[in-house]
N, C-alpha and C positions, 0 to 999 in steps of 0.2 A: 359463641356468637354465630349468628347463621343469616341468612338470606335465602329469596325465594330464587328458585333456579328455573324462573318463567324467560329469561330472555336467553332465547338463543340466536338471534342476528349478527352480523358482526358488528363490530362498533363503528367500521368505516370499510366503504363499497370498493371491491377492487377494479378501479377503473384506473386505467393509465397517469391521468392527471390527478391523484391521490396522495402523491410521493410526498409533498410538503406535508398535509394534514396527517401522514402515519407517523412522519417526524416530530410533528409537535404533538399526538398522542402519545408518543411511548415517553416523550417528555413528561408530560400532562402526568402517565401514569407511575413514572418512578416520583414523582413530586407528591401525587394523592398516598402512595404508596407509606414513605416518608415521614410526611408530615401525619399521618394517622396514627403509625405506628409509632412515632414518639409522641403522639399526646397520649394512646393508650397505655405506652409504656410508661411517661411522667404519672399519670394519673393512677394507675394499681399501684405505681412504686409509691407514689406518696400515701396512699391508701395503708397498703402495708406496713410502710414504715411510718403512719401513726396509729396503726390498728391496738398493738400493744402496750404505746406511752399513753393512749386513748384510756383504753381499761383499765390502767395504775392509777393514773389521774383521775378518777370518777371515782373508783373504788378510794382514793385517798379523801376525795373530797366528801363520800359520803362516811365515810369515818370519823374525821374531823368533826363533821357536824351530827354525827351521834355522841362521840366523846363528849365534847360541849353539856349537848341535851341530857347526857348519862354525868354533868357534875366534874368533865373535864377527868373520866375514866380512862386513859390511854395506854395503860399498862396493860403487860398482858395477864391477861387471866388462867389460873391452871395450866402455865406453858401453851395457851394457844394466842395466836394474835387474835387483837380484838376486830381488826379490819376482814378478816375471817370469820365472824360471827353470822349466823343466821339471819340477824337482819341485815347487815351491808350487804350480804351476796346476795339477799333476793331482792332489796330495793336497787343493786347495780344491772341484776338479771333484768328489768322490770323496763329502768332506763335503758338499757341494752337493744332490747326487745322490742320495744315502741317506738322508740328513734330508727330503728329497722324499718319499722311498719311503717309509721309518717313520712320518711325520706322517700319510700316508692310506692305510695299514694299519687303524687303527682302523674307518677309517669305514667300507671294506671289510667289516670282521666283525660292524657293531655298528647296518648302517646298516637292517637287517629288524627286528632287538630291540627298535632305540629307537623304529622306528617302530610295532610292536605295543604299546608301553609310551605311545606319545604317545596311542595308540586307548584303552586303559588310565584311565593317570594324568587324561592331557589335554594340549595339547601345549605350555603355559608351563613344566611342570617336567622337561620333556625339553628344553628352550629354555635354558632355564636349568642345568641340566648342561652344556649342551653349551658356552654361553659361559664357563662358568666354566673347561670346559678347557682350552678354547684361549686364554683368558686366561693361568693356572697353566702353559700349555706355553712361550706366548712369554716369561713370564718367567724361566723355568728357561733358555732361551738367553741370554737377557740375564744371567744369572748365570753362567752358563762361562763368558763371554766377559770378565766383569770377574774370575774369580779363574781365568784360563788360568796365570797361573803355577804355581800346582798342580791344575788338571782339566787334562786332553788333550779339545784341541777337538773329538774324537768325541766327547765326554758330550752334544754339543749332540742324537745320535739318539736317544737316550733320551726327547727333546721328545716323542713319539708316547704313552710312558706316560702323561704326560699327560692327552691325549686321549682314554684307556680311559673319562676319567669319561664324557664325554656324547657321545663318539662323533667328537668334532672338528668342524671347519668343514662338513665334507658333510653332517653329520647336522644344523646349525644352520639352513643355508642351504634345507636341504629341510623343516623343521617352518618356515620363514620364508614358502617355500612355498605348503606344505601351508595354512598361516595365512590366505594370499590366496586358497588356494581356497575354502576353508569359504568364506569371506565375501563375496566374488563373484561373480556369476553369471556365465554361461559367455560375457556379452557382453562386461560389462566386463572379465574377466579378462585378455585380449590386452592391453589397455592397461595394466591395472596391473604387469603380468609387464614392460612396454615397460620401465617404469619404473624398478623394480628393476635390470632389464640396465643403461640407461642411466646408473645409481648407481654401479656399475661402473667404466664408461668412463669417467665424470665423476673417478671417485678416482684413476684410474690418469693422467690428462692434468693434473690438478693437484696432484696429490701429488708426480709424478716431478721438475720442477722445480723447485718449491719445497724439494725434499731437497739435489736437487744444489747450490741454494746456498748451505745450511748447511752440506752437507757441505765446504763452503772455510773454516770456522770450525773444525768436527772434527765427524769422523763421529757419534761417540759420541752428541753433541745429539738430530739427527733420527731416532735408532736407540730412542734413548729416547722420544723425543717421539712415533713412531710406536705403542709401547706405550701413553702416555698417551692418546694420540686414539680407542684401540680401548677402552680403559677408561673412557671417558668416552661416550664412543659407544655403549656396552652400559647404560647408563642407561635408556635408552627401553624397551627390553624389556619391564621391571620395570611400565610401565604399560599393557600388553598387553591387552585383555580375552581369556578363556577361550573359544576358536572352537570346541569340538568339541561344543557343543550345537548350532551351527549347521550344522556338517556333517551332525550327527543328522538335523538337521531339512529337510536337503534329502532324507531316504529315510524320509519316513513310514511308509513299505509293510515297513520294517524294526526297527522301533523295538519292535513287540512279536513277534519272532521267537523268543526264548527265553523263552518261555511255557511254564508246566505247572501243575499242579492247584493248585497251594500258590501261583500268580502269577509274575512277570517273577522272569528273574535278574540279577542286579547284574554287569556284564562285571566288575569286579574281585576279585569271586567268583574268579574262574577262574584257575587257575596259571600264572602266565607262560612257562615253559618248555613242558609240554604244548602250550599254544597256540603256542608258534616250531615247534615240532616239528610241529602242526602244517599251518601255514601255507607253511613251506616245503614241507611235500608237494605243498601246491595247487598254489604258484608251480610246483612240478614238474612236476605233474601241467596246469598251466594253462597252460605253454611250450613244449608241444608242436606247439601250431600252429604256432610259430616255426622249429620245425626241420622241423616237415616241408615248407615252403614255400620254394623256391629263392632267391626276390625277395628276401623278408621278410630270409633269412640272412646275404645279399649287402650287407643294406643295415647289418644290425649289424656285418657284418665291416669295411664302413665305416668305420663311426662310430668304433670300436674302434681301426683301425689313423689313422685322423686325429684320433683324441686323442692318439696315442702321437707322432704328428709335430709338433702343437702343442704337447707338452713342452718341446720342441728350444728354443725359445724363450726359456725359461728361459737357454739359454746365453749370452745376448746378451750381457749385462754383460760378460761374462770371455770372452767370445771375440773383441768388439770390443778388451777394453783390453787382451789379449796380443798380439793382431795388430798392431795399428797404435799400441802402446804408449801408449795414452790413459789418462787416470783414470778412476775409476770413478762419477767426478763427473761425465764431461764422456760415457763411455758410456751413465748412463741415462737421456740427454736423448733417445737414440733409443726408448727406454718410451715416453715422452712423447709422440712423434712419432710409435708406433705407435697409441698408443690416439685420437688427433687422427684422424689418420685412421680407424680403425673407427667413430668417433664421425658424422663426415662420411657413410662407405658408409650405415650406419643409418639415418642420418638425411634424407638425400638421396640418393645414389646408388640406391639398394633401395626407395623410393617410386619413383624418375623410372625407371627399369626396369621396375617393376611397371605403372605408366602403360603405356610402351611396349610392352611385352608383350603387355598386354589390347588396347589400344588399334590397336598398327598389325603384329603379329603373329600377333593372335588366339589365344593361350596364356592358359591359363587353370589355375589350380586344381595338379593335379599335371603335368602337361605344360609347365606353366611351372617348377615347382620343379624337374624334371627338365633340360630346361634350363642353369638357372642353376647345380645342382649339376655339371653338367659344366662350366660355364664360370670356375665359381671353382674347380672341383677345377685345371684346367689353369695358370689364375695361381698355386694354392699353389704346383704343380711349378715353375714356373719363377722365381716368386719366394724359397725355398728353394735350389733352385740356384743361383741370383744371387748368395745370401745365404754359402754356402757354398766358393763359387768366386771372392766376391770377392777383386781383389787390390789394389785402392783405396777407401778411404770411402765414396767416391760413388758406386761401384758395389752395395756393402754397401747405402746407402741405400735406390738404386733397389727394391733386392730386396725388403728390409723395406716398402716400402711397397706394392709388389705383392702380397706373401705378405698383408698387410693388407687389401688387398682381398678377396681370396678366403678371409678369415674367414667371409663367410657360407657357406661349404661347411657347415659344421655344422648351421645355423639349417635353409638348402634341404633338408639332407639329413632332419632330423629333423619336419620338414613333410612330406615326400616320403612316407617309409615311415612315417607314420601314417595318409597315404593308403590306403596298400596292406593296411590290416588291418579287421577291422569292427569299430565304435564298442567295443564292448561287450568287446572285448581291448586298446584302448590302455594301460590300464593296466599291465595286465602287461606288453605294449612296454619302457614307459617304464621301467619297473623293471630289463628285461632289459637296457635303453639305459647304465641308470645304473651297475649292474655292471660292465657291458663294459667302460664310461668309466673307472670309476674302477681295473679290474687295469689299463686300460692307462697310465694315472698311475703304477701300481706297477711294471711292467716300465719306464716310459722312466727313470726318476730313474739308476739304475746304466748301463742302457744309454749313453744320452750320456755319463754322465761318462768311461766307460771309452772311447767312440768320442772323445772331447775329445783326452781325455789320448792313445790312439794315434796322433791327427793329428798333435798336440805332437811325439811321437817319429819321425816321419816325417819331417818337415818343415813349413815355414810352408805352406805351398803344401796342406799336407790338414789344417791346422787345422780348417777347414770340416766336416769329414767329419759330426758331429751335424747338421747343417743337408743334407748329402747326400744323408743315410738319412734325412732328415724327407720331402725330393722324391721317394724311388724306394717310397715308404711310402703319397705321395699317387697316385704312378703306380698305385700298386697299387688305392688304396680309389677314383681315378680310371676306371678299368677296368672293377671293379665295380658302380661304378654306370652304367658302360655296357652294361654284360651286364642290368642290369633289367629287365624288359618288361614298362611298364605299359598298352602296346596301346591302341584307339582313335584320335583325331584329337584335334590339341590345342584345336578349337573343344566338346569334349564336357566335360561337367562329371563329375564323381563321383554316375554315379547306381547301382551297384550297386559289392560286395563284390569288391576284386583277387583275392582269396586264395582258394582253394576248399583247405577243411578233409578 
């Protein structure tokens, strides 16, 4: 999760008579602080902890309903399970895969509007649509899933309708945000952002085994339970204070800009649509420096092409338990074991690096993040093919845990090419960043599941093939960021503009 680091004011004036308003912001911000951090942590945890009862229950439901259509065949055939068969995995891949796609559609189309309506409204009742969708989306899956005797398990993509109310998860996550920027200033914000990430990794290393062993009681429990944690966990919310005076009040110098003879105008005066229409010109108009700068392009083609490789990931579940015929119980212990480890890089490995770097390398600033982004770019690749080409467990392991390490490719890369822009365009960056991010969300969902299901039809031996095209995907956004040229010596700090406009 990231944010543009355009504000640097403080959030409140040091004037004498201040005492009381720093009082009630440091309030304000251990409350924003808080209440985010446990809805994001409710919300991965519940995530997590139905990620795996999810995939059991579709893969049983479309089994069912082949055995049926197969004359009521449920035995298994030549010692393999039938739920294991080429057709359930690629019509589970398929559901998989597009229910991906269709859930962040939305946020895709909706993620400029809500954020001119959060400027608008304020950004609790755009908060509050938005959880309410994705609440109303995961229970409509929960609901095919209990009356699949008369829905077809596709009704589950329709989950994305949904989401039209408030934009889905990407639009929540970003006024969650936006929430810690108002309220931070641009010192402490590093560390609250730390926070949030870390909320994260936290849901995903204790949610994942604690699923898998309910799921030896029945899926159905943690599937549900995981609904319940995210519904209880959007509690906090509700007690939110209203940040967008405070954003106001980091741009003094803007507060009375719509001014005329008759006095200030009311921003929600103003038509909402006019204003998309015209905002988007600006961002049009304001992303030009983007394309016309070789570095700059190189480094969203980046980010673009290893988000779409970090989808791949998604396959883990059902690519582990078709290979080496495991449960889905005993495949998302490797979740678990992936997010342990990211939690570890983070937390140690990327401190004692950074130590070393500065310390007996003499890299600093961007020549460090430069660096690093080639060095985790080169683990993704080989971690991913590991992962792909495994043909035993342990080898699968190693890979996953490789490819875990060079999760910070993303983190280096989007440090990097913020470098490479002047302050005063990050924002737009970031925005261009997050577009990129999320069509490439929308190309990988079908991508894999179709590259899944081809390896299926091949043979065990290219089962992998999602995990293949995640490595030759890293080669590529790897490459790229070797074509960079941020120039200099890595004992120089950032004292002037990469970019020339």
């Amino acid at each position: 999760m990231t944010i543009a680091h355009g504000e640097t004011e403080p959030l409140l004036a040091n004037t004498a008579h201040d005492a009381p308003v720093r009082s009630r912001s440091r309030n304000s911000k251990l409350l924003v602080l808080i209440a985010c951090s446990t809805f994001i942590l409710a919300a991965d945890f519940g995530f997590f902890m139905a990620q795996a009862p999810q995939t059991a229950i579709f893969e049983e439901i479309i089994c069912r309903h082949h055995a049926i259509q197969s004359r009521g065949i449920n035995a298994t055939i030549d010692g393999v399970d039938p739920c294991k068969s080429e057709l359930v995995q690629g019509e589970l891949a398929l559901i998989l895969g597009y229910r991906d796609t269709f859930d962040v559609l939305p946020g895709i189309l909706l993620l400029l509007p809500f954020g001119i309506l959060a400027d608008r409204w304020g950004r609790k009742p755009v908060l509050y649509l938005s959880v309410l969708g994705v609440l109303l989306s995961e229970t409509w899956i929960r609901l095919v899933c209990y009356f699949s005797d008369f829905m077809p398990l596709r009704m589950v993509w329709l989950s994305g309708l949904w989401r039209m109310i408030g934009g889905g998860d990407q639009v929540a996550s970003n006024v969650c945000l936006v929430m810690v920027a108002d309220i931070f200033s641009e010192e402490e914000r590093s560390n609250a952002l730390f926070l949030l990430q870390s909320a994260v990794l936290l849901a995903e290393v204790l949610a994942t085994p604690l699923s898998a062993y309910l799921m030896t009681f029945d899926p159905a429990f943690p599937y549900v339970l995981g609904l319940i944690i995210l519904m209880i966990g959007s509690l906090p919310v509700f007690f939110l204070p209203e940040t967008l005076e405070d954003a106001k009040a980091k741009k003094p110098s803007q507060q009375n800009v719509s001014t005329d003879a008759t006095g200030p105008t009311d921003p929600l005066d103003k038509a909402v649509l006019p204003e998309l229409v015209r905002q988007i010109r600006e961002f049009k108009e304001s992303t030009r420096f983007i394309w016309r700068n070789r570095n700059v392009c190189l480094m969203i083609v980046t980010m673009f092409v290893s988000n779409i490789s970090r989808q791949s990931s998604n396959m883990l579940l059902q690519y582990s338990s078709k290979k080496f015929n495991w449960s889905i119980a005993r495949a998302s212990l490797l979740i678990s074991l992936r997010g342990i480890v990211q939690l570890v890089n983070f937390l140690v490995l990327m401190p004692a690096l950074f130590f070393i770097a500065a310390r007996y390398l003499d890299l600093h600033g961007k020549y460090r993040d430069y660096r690093l982004c080639q060095a985790s770019g080169i683990l993704s690749i080989i971690g991913f093919a590991a992962m792909g080409l495994a043909p035993v467990p342990v080898l699968l392991i190693c890979g996953l845990v490789i490819m875990s390490l060079g999760t910070t490719f993303t983190v280096t890369t989007r440090s990097l090419v913020t470098s490479l822009v002047p302050p005063d365009h990050v924002g737009t960056l970031y925005s261009a960043i997050g577009i990129s991010q999320a069509i490439g969300v929308f190309v990988a969902g079908p991508l894999f599941a179709y590259l899944f299901k081809l390896g299926m039809h091949l043979g065990n031996a290219w089962m992998g093939m999602p995990f293949l095209q995640a490595a030759l995907f890293y080669l590529v956004a790897t490459v790229a960021v070797w074509r960079v040229r941020i120039g200099g010596s890595g004992t120089d700090e950032e004292q002037e503009p990469l970019v020339s406009e």
